[in-house]
N, C-alpha and C positions, 0 to 999 in steps of 0.2 A: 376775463371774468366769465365764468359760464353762465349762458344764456335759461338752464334747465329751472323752471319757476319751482317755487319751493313745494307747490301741491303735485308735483308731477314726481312720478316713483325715483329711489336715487339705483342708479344702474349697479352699483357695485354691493348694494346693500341687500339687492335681488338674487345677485350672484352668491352672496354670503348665508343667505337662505335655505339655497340651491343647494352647497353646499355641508349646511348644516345636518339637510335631511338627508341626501346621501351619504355621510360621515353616520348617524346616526342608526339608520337602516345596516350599512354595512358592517358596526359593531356588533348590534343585536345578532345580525346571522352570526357573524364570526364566535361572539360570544355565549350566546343565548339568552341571552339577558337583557330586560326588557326596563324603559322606562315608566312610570306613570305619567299618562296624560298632563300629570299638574306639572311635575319636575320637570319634565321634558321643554312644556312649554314657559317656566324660568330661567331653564338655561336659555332656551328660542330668546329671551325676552335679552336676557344679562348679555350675549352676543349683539344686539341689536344696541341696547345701549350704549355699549363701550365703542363700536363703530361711530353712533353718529355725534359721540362726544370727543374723541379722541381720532376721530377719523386725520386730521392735521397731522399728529403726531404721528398717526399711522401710514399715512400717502409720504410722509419724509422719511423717513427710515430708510437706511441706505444696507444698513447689513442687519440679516436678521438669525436669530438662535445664533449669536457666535460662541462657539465652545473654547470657554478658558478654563487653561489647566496650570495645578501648580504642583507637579509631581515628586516624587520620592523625599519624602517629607516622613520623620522618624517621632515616634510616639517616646516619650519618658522610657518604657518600658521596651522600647528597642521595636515596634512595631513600625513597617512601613505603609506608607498612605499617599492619596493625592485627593486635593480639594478641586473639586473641579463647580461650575456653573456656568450658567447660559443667561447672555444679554441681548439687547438689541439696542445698537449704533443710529447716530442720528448723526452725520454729516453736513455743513450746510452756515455759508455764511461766517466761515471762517471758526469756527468752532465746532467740540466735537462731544455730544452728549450721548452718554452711558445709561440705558432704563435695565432698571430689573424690574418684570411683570411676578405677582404676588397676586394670591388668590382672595386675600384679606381685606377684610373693611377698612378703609382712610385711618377711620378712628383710631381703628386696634394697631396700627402703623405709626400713625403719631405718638400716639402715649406710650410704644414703645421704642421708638426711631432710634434710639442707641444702638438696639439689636441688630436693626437693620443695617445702621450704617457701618459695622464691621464688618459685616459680609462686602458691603460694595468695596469698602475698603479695599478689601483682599483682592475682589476683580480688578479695582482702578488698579492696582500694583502689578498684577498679571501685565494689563492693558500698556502700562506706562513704561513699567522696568523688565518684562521679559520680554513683550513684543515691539518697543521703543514707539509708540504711538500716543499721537496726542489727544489728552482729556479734557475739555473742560468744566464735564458739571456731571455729576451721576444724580439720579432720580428714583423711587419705586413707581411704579403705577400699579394701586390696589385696584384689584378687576371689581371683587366683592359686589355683588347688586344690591341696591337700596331698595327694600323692602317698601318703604311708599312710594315709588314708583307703580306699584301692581296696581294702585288704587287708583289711578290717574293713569293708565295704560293708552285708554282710549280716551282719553281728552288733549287731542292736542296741545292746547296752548297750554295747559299745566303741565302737562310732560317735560313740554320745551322748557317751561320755567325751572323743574326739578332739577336737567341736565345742568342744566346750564348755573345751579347753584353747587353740585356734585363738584369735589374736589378731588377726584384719583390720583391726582399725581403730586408725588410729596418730592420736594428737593432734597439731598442731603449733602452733609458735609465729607470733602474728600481729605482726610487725613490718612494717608501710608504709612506716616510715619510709628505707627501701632500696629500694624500690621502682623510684624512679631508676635505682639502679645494674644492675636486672635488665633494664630494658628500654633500656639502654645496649649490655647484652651481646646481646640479644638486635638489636637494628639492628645489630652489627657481626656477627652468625650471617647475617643479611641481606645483607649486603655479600657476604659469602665463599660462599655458596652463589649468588648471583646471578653471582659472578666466576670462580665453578668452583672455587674455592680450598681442596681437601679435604686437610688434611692427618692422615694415622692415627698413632694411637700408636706408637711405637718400637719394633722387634720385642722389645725383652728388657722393654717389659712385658708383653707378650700373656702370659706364663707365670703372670700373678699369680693368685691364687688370689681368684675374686670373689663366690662363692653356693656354700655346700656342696659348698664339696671342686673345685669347678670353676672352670677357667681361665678368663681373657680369651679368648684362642683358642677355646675350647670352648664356649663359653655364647657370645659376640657374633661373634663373626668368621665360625663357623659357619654362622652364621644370615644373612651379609652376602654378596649380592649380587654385589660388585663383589670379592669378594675373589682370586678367579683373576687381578684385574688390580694388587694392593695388595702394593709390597717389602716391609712390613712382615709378611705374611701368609707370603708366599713365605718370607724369611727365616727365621721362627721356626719355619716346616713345615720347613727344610731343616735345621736345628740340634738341632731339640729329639727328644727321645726318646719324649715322651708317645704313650702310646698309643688318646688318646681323637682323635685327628688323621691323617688318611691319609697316607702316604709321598710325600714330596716329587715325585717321579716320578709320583703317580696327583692330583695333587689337581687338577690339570682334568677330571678323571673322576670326581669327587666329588660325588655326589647325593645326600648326609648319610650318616646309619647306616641300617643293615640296617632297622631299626625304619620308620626316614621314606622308606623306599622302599619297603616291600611296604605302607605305609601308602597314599603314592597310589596304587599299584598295585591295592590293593582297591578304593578309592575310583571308578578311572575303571574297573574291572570293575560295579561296583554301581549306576555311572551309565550304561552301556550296555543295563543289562538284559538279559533271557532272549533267545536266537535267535528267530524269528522260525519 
């Protein structure tokens, strides 16, 4: 049992700091592109959290980013493909658990856990039937930061509390024997994106209510690219009343909220630097 009392700094979490800002500094040069003070400092924040919550899970980890492949795989339409992704191995104790890391909130993981587990699916069968190794339990771990955490940054003992109620890591069930039918679905995703073939949800689901209180619209569509050019988008900004979505008349002039605009705006100020 280490001796290190709990108000005394944790060694590796200094190291992981160390390394955040040098990772960070070396993109901006590489890239040019800058963070804002806020963002910056929630990733600082969201790296610190998953460390000293998950630090267990992470000091065990015997093999990390392992790259599974399941190649030459033929689409309907005679297209060839490989589904490939990256896990990390937990060895230990006579068993052998499979995590896939995911950027997403618990929640948005739970409510959708089906999704999820046919991906693992498809690794666990990689894992078990191509490379003859044994599985016992696959897992996600949503990295996702909890937003009341910020609140409670600097109060110890509430922090500790929040951690310690945070649930990141979801269990799933290992069924291969579907496996088939996921990578059926996925040559025919192959087909339709190779054919241009996009079709979006119907305007009158975009209103549904999909993660805390927030819309289809609001949480995905928002976030979507192409949406200036999407009827289904168009349509449910011109109908609906929500106010978390700009006025059908401004939404080609939609550069997010307030938040995500002075947000790059700081960003490419702090990447310019002092005048000269």
């Amino acid at each position: 049992m280490s001796n290190r009392r709990r108000s005394d700094p944790d060694p590796i979490e200094e190291f992981i700091l160390r390394s955040f800002e040098e990772n960070f500094q070396r993109i901006r040069f590489e890239s040019g592109h800058g963070l804002s003070p806020e963002v910056k400092e929630a990733a600082k924040r969201q790296v610190q959290a998953y460390w000293r919550r998950l630090k267990e899970v992470a000091e065990s980890i015997t093999d990390t980013e392992v790259r599974l492949n399941l190649p030459n795989q033929r689409s309907p339409k005679g297209r060839k493909f490989n589904i490939e992704g990256v896990v990390d191995i937990v060895r230990g104790e006579g068993r052998t658990v499979m995590y896939d890391l995911k950027t997403h909130d618990p929640e948005e993981v739970r409510k959708s856990i089906l999704e999820y587990e046919r991906q693992l699916n498809v690794y666990a069968h990689i894992w078990k039937n191509l490379r003859q190794q044994e599985l016992d339990e696959t897992a996600i771990i949503a990295t996702r930061f909890p937003e009341e955490f910020n609140a409670v940054w600097d109060n110890p003992a509430a922090l500790d509390q929040l951690l310690q109620e945070w649930k990141p890591i979801i269990e799933t069930n290992v069924d291969t024997q579907r496996v088939q039918e996921t990578v059926e679905e996925f040559a025919r995703t192959v087909d339709a994106i190779e054919d241009g073939v996009y079709s979006p949800p119907d305007a009158s689901s975009l209103g549904q209510k999909i993660l805390r209180g927030r819309t289809f619209a609001s949480g995905v569509c928002r976030n979507c690219d192409v949406r200036f050019s999407c009827g289904s988008y168009r349509k449910y900004v011109r109908t609906s009343k929500s106010r978390e979505l700009p006025r059908y008349k401004d939404i080609y002039e939609d550069a997010g909220t307030e938040t995500d605009r002075e947000t790059r705006m700081d960003a490419g100020l702090d990447t310019t630097g002092p005048e000269a």
